[in-house]
Steps between C-alpha positions, in 0.01 A plus 500: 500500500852646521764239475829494614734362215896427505549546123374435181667233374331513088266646335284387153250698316164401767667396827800556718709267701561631873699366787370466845856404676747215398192237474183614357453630122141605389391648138249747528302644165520851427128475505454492889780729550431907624609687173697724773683196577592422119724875522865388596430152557895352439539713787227458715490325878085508493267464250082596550368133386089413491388362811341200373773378343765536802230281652521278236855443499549528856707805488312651845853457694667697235248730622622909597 
């Protein structure tokens, strides 16, 4: 699923921190993330993230 992202607030070596708006923070691992996604990502406003895990998280209204 294509999610719509603010910014990326930090990144580590597995995972990256995005924002969702003022109020919601979510990690996601590098592992569930489209390795198109990965290209640019300080700059990116959507990232390509497994489905099952957007489920998981409850990410579907971040949803594009």
């Amino acid at each position: 699923m294509i999610l719509t992202i603010d910014r990326v607030v930090h990144q580590t070596a597995k995972a990256v921190l995005v924002s969702f708006g003022d109020d919601e923070e979510v990690w996601i691992p590098f592992s569930v993330i489209e390795p198109e996604s990965l290209v640019n990502l300080e700059e990116a406003t959507e990232i390509d993230v497994a489905d099952w895990f957007v489920k998981k998280e409850g990410l579907e209204c971040y949803e594009d």
